[in-house]
C-alpha positions as a Markdown table, in Angstrom:
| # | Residue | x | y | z |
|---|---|---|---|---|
| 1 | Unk | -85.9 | 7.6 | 3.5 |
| 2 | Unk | -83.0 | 7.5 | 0.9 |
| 3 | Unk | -80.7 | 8.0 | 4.2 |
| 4 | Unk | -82.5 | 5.0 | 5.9 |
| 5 | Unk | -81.9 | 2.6 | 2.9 |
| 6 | Unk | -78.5 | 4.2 | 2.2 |
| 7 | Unk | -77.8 | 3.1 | 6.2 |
| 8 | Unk | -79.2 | -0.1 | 5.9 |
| 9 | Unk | -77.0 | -0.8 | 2.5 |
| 10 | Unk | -73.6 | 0.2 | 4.4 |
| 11 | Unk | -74.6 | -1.7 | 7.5 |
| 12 | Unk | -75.3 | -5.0 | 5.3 |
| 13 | Unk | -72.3 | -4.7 | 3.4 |
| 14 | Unk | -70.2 | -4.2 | 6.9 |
| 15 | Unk | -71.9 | -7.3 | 8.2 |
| 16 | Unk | -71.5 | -9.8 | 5.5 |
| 17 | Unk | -67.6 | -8.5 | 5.1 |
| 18 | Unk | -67.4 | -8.9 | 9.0 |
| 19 | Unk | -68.9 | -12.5 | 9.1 |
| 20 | Unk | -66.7 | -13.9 | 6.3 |
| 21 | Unk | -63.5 | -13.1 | 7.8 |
| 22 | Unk | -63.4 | -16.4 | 9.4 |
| 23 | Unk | -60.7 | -18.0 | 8.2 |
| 24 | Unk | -61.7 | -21.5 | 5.4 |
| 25 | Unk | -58.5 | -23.1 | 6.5 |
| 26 | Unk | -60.0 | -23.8 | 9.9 |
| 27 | Unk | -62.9 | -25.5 | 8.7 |
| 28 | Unk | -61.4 | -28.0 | 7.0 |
| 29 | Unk | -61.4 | -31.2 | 8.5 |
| 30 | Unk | -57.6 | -33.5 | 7.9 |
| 31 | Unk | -59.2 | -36.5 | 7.9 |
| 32 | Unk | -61.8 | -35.3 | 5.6 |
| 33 | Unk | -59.0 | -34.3 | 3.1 |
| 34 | Unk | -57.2 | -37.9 | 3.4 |
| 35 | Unk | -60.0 | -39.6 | 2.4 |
| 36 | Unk | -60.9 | -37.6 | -0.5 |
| 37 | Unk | -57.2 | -38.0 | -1.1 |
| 38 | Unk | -57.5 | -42.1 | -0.5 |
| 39 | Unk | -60.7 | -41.7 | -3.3 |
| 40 | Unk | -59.2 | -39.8 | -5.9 |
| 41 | Unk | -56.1 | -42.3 | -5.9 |
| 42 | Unk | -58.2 | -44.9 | -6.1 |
| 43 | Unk | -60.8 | -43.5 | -8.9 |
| 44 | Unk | -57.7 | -43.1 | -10.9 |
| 45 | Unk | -57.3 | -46.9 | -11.2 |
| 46 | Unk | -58.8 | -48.5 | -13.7 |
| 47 | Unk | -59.2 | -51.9 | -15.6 |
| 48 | Unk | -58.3 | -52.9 | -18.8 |
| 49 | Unk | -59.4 | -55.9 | -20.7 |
| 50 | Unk | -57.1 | -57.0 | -23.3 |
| 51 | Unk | -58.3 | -59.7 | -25.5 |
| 52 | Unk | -56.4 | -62.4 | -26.6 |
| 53 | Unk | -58.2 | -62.2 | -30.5 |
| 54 | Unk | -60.8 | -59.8 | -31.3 |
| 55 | Unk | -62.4 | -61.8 | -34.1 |
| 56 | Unk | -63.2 | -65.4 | -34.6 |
| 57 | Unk | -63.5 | -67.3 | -38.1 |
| 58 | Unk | -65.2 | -70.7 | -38.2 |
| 59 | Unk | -63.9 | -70.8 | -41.8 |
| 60 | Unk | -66.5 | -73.0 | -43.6 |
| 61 | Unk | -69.4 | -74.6 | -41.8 |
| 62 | Unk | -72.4 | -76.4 | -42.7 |
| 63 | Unk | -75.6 | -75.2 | -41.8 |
| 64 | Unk | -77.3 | -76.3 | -38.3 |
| 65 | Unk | -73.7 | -77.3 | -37.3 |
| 66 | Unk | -73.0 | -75.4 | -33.8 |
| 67 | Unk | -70.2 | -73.9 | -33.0 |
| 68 | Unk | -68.1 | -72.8 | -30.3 |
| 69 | Unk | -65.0 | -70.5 | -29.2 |
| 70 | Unk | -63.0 | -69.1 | -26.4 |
| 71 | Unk | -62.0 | -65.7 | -26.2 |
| 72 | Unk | -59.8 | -65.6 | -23.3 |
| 73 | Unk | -58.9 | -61.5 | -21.7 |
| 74 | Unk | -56.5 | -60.9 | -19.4 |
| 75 | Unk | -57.2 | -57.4 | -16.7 |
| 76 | Unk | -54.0 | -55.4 | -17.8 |
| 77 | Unk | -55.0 | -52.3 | -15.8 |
| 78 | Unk | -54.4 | -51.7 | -12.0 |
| 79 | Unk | -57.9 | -52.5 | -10.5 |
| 80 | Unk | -60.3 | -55.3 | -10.5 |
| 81 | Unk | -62.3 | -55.9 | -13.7 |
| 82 | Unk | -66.3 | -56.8 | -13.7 |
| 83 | Unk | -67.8 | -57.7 | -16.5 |
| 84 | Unk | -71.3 | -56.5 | -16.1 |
| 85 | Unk | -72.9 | -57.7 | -19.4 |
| 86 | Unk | -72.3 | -59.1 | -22.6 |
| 87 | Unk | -74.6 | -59.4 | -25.2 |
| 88 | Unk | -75.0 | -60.9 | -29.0 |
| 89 | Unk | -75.9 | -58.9 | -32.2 |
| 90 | Unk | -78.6 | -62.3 | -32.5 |
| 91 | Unk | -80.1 | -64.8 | -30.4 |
| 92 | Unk | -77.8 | -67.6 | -32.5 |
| 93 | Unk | -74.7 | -66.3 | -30.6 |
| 94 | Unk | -74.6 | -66.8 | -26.6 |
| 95 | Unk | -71.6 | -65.5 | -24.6 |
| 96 | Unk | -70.9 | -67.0 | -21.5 |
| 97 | Unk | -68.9 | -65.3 | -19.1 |
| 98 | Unk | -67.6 | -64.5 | -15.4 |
| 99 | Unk | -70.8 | -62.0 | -14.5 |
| 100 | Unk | -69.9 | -59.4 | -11.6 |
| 101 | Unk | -67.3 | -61.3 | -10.3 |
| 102 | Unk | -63.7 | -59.2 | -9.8 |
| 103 | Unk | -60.7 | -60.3 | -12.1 |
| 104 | Unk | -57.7 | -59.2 | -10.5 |
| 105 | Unk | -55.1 | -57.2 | -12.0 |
| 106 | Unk | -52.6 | -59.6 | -14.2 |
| 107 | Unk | -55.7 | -62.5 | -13.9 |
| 108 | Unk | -57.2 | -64.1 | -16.6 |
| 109 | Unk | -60.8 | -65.2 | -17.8 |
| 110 | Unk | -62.5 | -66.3 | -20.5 |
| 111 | Unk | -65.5 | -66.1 | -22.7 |
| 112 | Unk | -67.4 | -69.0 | -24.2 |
| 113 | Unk | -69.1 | -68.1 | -27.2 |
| 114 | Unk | -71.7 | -70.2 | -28.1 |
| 115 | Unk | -72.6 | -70.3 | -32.5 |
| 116 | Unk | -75.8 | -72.2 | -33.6 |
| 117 | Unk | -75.1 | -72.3 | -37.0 |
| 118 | Unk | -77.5 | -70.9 | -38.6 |
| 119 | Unk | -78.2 | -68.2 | -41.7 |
| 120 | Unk | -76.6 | -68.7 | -45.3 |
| 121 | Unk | -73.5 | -67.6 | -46.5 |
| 122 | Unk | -71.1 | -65.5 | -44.8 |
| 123 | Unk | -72.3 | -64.6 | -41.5 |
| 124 | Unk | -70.5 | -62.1 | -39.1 |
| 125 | Unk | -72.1 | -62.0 | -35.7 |
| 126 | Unk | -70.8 | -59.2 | -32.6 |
| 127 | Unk | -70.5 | -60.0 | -29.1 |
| 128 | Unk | -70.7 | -56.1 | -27.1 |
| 129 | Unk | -69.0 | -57.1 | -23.7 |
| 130 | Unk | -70.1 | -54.3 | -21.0 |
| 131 | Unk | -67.3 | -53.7 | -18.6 |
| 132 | Unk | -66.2 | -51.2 | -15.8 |
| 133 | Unk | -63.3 | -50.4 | -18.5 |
| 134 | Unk | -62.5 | -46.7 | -19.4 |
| 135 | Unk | -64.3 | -47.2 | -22.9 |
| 136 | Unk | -66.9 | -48.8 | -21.1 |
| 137 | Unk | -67.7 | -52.0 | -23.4 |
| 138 | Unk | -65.6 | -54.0 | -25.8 |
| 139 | Unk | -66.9 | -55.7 | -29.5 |
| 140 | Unk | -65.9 | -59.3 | -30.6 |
| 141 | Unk | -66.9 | -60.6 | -33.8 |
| 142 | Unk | -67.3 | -64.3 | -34.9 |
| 143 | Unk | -67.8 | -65.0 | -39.0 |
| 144 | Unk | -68.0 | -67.9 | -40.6 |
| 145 | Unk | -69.3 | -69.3 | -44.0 |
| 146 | Unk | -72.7 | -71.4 | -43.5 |
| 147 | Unk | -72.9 | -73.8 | -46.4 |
| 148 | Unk | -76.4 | -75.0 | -46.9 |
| 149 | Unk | -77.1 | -78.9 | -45.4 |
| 150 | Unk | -76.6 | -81.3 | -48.0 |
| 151 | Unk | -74.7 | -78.7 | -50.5 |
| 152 | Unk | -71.1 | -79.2 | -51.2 |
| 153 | Unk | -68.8 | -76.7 | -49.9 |
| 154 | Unk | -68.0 | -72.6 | -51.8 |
| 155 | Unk | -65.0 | -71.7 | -53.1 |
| 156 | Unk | -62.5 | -73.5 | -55.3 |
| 157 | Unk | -62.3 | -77.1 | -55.8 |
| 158 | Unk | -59.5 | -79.2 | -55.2 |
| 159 | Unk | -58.0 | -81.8 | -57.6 |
């Protein structure tokens, strides 16, 4: 029995060391190797949004007063930028922007952000724009100082 299994081992081992002989080289396929070539070129492209101003003040506002500024991005990177989402940190804020449609490299767009006015005080509000960028998303602030209606302006008064 031990000479049986011993036989069957060798003959296994023979086989498998037989069948594996065939060369790898010959089984690739060229064209299959250009267009993983043509991919990985491609895959190494990527957009880049670049921002003309990362932060907006409104400096002093009053209350209920809306609001309302441009944040204009060009695509410096070497394939087509699609924005896929941009979203507010509140409902007060509204971005509006070029949804899924390609921006060129060198092109331009821009973003309309939208500021209702309200809350008290200093206010700081973030716009996360969702791109096929390398980071993956980009954060835009807007601030401004909301006086109360009917109050007279903070800070230092002028004589």
């Amino acid at each position: 029995m031990k000479k049986a299994v011993a036989f069957l081992s060798v003959f296994t081992l023979l086989f498998i060391s037989v069948s594996c002989k065939d060369k790898a080289a010959s089984k690739v396929v060229a064209d299959n190797v250009e267009n993983a070539s043509n991919r990985d070129e491609v895959a190494k492209k990527i957009p880049v949004m670049s921002f003309d101003k990362a932060e907006h003040d409104f400096g002093q506002i009053v209350q209920g007063t809306p609001q309302e500024t441009i944040f204009t991005f060009t695509n410096t990177g070497d394939a087509p930028l699609i924005i896929t989402d941009a979203k507010s940190s509140c409902g007060c804020t509204v971005p509006q922007y070029p949804k899924n449609t390609p921006i060129a490299p060198g092109e331009s767009g821009e973003m309309v952000v939208k500021f209702n006015g309200s809350g008290q005080n200093q206010v700081t509000k973030t716009i996360t724009v969702t791109a096929n960028t390398a980071k993956g998303s980009e954060l835009l602030r807007i601030k401004a100082f909301v006086n109360p209606k009917g109050a007279a302006p903070a800070g230092p008064v002028k004589s």
